[in-house]
Backbone bond lengths (Angstrom), bond angles and torsions (degrees), N, CA, C in turn:
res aa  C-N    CA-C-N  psi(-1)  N-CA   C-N-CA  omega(-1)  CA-C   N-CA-C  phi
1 X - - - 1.444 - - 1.528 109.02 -
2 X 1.417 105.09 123.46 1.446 89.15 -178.64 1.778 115.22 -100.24
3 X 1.672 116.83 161.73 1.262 141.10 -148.65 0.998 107.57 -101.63
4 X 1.660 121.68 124.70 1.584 109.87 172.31 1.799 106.52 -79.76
5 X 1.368 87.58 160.88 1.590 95.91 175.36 1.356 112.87 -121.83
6 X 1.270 138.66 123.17 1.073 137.78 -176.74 1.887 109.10 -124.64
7 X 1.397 93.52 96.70 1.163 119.08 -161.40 1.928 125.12 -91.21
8 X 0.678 143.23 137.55 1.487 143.83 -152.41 1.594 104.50 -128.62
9 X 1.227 104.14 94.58 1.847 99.55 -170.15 1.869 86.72 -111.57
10 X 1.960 74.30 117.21 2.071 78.49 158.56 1.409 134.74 -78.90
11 X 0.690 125.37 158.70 1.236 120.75 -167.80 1.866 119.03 -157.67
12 X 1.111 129.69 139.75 1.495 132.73 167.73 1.536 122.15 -116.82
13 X 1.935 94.80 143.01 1.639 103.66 -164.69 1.698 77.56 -132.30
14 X 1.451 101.87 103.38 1.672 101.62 145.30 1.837 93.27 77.88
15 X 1.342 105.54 34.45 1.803 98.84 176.68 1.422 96.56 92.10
16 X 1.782 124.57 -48.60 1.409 100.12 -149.23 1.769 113.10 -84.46
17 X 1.227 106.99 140.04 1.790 104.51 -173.78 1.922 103.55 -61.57
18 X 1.056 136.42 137.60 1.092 148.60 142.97 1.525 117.82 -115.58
19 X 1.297 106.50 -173.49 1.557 133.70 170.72 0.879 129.83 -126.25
20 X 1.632 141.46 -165.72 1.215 155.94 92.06 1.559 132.81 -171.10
21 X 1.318 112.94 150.74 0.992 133.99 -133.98 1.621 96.33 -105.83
22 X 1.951 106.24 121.07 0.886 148.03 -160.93 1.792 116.11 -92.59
23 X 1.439 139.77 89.90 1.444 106.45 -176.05 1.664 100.36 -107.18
24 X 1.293 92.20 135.30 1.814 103.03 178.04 1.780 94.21 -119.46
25 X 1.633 110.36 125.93 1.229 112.84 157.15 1.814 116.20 -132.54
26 X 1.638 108.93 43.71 1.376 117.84 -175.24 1.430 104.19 -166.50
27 X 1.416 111.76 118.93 1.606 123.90 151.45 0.937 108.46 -116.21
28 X 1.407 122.29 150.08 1.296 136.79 -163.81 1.784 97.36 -121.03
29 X 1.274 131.46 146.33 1.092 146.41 -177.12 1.615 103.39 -70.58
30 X 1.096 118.58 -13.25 1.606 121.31 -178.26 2.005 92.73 -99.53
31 X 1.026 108.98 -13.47 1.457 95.06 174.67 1.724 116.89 -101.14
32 X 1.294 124.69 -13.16 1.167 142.82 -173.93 1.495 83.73 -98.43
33 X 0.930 143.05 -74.56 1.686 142.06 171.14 1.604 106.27 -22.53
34 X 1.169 130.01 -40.79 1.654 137.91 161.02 1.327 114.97 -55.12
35 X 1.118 90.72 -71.66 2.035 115.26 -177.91 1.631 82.27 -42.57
36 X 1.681 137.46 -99.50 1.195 125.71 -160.07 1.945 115.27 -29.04
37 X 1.391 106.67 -54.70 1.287 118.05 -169.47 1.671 96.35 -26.70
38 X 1.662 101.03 -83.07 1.597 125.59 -162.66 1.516 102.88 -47.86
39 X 1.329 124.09 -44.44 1.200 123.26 -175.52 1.244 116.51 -73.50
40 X 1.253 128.78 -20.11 1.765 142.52 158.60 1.684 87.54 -46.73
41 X 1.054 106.44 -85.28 1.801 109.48 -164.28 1.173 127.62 -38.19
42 X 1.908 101.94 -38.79 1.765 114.56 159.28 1.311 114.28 -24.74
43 X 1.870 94.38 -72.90 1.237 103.60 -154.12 1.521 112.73 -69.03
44 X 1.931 120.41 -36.42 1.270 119.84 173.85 1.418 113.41 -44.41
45 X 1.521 123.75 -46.76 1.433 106.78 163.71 1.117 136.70 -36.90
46 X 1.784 109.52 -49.55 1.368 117.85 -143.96 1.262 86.85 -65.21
47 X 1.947 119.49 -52.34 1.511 122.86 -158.58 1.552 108.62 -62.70
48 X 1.391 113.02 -16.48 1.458 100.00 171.88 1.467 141.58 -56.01
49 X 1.571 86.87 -40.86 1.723 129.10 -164.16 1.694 87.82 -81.26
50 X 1.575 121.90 -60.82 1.631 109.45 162.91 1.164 115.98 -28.45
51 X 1.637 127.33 -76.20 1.030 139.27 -171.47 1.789 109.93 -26.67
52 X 1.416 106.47 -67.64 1.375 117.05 177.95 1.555 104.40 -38.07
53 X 1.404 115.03 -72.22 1.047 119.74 -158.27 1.330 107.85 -41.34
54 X 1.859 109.20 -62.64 1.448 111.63 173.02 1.604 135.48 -26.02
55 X 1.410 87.90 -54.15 1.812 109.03 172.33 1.790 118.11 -49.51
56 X 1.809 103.87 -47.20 1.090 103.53 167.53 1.310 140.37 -61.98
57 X 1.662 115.67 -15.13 1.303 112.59 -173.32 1.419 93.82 -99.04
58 X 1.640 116.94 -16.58 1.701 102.51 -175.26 1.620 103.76 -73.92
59 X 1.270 105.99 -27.97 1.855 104.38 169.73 1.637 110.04 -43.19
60 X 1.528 102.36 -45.23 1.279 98.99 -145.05 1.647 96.74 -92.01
61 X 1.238 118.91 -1.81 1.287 122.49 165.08 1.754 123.49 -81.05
62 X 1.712 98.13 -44.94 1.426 82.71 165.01 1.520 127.37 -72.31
63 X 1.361 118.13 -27.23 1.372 107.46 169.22 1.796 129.11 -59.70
64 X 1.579 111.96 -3.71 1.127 103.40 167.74 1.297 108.59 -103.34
65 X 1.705 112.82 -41.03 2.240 108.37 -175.71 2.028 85.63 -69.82
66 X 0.628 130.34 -37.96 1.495 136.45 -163.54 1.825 103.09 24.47
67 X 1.914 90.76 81.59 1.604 122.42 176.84 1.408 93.93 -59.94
68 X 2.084 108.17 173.63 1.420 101.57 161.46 0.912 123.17 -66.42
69 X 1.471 137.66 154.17 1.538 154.35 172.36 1.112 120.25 50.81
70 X 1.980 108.99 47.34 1.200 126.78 -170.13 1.876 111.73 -88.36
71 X 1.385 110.18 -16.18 0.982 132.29 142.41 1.305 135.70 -8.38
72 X 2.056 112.12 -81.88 0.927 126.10 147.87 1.470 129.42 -66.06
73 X 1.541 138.66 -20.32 1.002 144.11 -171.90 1.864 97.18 -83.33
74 X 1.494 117.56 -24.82 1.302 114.60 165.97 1.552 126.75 -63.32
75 X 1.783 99.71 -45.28 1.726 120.54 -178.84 1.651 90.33 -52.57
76 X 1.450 118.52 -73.16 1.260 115.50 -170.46 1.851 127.89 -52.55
77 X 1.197 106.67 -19.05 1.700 108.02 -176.89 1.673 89.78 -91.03
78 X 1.417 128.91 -36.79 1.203 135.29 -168.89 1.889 91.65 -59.08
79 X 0.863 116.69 -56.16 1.733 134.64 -166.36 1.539 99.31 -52.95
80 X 1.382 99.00 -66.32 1.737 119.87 172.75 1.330 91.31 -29.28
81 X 1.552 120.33 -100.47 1.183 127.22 -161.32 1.551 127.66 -44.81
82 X 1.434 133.50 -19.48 1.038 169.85 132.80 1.750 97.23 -10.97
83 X 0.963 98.22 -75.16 1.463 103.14 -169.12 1.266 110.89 -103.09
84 X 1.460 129.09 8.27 1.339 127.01 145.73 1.356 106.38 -56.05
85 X 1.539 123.26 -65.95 1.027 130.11 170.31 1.083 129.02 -32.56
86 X 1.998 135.29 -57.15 1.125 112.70 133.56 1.299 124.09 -1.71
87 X 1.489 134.29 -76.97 1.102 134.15 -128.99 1.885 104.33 -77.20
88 X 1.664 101.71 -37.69 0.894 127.04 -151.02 1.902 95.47 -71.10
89 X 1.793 87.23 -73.02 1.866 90.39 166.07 1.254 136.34 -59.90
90 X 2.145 100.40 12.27 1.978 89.16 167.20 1.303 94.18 -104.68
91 X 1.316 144.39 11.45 1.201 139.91 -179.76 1.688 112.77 -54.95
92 X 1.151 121.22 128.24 1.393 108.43 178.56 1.440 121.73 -104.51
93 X 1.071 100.38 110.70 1.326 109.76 -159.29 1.070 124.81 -75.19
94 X 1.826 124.93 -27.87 1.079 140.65 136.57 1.856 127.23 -18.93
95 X 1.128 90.72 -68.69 1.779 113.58 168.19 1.405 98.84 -29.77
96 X 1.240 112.10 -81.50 1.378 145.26 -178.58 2.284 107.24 -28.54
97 X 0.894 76.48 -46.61 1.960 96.48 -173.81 1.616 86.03 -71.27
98 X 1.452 109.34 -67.71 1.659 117.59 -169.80 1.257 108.68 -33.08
99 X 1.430 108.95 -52.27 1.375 108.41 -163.87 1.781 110.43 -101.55
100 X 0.769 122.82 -0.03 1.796 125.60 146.65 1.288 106.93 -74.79
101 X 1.308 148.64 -30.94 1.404 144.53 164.51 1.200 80.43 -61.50
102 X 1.494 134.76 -100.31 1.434 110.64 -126.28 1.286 105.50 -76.27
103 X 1.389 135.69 -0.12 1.821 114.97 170.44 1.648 85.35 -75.02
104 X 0.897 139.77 -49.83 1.409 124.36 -172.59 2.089 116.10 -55.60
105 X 1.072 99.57 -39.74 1.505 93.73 179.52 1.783 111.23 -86.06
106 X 1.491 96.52 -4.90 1.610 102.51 -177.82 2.043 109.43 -87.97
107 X 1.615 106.22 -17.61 1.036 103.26 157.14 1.549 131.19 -108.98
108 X 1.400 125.61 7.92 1.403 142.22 170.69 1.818 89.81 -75.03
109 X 1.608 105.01 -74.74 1.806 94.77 -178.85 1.724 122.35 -57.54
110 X 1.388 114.24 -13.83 1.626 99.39 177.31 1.553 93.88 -79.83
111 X 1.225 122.04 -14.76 1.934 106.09 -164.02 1.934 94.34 -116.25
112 X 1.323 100.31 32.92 1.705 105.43 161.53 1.366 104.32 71.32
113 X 0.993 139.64 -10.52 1.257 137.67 -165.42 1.731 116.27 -79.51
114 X 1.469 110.19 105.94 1.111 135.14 -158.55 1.762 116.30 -110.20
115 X 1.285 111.82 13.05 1.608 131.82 153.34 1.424 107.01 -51.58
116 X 1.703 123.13 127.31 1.189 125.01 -160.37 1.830 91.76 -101.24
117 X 1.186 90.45 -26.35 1.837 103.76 168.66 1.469 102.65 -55.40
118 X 1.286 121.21 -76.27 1.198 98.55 -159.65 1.449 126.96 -87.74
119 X 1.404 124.66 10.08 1.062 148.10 175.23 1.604 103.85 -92.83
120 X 1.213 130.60 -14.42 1.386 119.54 173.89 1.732 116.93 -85.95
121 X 1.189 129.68 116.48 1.558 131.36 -170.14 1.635 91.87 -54.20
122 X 0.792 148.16 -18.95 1.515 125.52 -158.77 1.426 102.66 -108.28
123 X 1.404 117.02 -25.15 1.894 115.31 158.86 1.589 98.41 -43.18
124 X 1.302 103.77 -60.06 1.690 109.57 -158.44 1.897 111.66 -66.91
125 X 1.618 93.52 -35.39 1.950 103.58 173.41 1.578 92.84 -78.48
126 X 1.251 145.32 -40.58 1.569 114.94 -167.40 1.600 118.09 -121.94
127 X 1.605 115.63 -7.03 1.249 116.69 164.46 1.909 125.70 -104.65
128 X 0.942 101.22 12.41 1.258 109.35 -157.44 1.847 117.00 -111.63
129 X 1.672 132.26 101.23 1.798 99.52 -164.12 1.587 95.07 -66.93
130 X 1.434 93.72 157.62 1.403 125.14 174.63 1.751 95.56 -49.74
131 X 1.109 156.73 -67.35 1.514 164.66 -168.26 1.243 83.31 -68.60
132 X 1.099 155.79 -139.74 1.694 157.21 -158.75 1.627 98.92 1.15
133 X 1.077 133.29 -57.87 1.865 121.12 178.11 1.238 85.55 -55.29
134 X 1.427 137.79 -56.00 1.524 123.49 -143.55 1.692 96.20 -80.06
135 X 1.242 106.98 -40.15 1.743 102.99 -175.20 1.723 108.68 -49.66
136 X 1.429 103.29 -54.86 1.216 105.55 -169.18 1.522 118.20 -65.10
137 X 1.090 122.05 -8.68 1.378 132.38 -159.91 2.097 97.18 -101.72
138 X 1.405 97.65 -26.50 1.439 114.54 168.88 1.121 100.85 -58.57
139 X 1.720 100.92 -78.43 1.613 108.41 -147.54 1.699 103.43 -72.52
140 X 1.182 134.32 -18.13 1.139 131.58 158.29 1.999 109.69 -58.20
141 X 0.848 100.56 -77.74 2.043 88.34 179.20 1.157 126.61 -45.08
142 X 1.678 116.60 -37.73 1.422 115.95 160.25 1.684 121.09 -90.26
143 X 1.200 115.91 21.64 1.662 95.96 157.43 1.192 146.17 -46.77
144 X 1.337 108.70 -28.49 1.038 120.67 177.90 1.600 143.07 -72.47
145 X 1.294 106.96 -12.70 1.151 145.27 -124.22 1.323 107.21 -139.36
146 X 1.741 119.14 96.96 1.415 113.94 173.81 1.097 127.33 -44.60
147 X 1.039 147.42 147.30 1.838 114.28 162.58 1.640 89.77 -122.95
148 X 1.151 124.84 -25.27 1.451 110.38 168.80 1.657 126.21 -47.25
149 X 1.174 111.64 132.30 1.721 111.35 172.50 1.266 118.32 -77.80
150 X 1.626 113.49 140.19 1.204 132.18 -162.16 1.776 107.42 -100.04
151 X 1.151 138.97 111.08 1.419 129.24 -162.33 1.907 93.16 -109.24
C-alpha cells in the first residue's frame, strides 16, 4: 500500500527562510528508474574522486619508504590519477542539475501538483539548499519503505 508523504521543503526568497508543504502519494517505477540512473553517476564520481585521493597518499607514501622502483610506480599512479581527473572534469555537471530538475518536476506533475513555484527549475537552482533537493528527492523514493527493523 502505498504512503502519502507530506513533506515540508524549506526554502529562501530574498534571505527570508520560508517553507512549504509538499504531498506526494505516487511514485512511479519510471521515476525510481531515474533516481537509480543519476545516483549511479553520483556515486561513479564519488569513487573516482576516492580513487584519486587514495592514489595520492600512496604517492606520498612511496616518496617517504621510497621501495625499489618506486619511481616508476609514482609515473604510473601519477598517470592513473591524471586521467581520473580527466574523467572527473568531463563530468557535466549541468546535465546532471537538468536532469534532477526534471525527476523532480516529473514527480510534482505525477502527484497533481500544479504550484508554478515549485515546478519552476530555478526555484529549485536558486532557492532551494543543495541537501534539502537531495533530501526530498530521498524521502520521496523511499516512502514507501520501512527502514526501521522489525524484531
Amino acid at each position: 500500500m502505498s504512503k502519502e508523504l507530506n513533506y515540508i521543503l524549506d526554502y529562501r526568497d530574498n534571505g527570508e527562510k520560508k517553507s512549504v508543504e509538499i504531498k506526494i502519494d505516487f511514485v512511479s517505477r519510471g521515476i525510481a528508474r531515474d533516481f537509480e540512473a543519476l545516483n549511479k553517476k553520483q556515486e561513479g564520481l564519488r569513487i573516482k574522486w576516492n580513487e584519486v585521493l587514495d592514489n595520492e597518499h600512496l604517492i606520498s607514501e612511496y616518496k617517504i619508504e621510497k621501495p625499489e622502483g618506486y619511481k616508476i610506480k609514482i609515473k604510473e599512479i601519477s598517470d592513473k590519477n591524471e586521467q581520473l581527473q580527466k574523467e572527473i572534469l568531463s563530468f557535466d555537471k549541468n546535465l546532471f542539475i537538468e536532469e534532477q530538475h526534471a525527476l523532480i518536476q516529473s514527480i510534482l506533475i505525477d502527484n497533481g501538483i500544479k504550484n508554478k513555484m515549485l515546478l519552476d527549475a530555478e526555484f529549485w537552482e536558486r532557492k532551494v539548499d543543495v541537501q534539502d533537493m537531495m533530501i526530498f528527492i530521498l524521502a520521496v523514493i523511499y516512502k514507501d519503505i520501512d527502514l526501521k527493523k522489525k524484531h
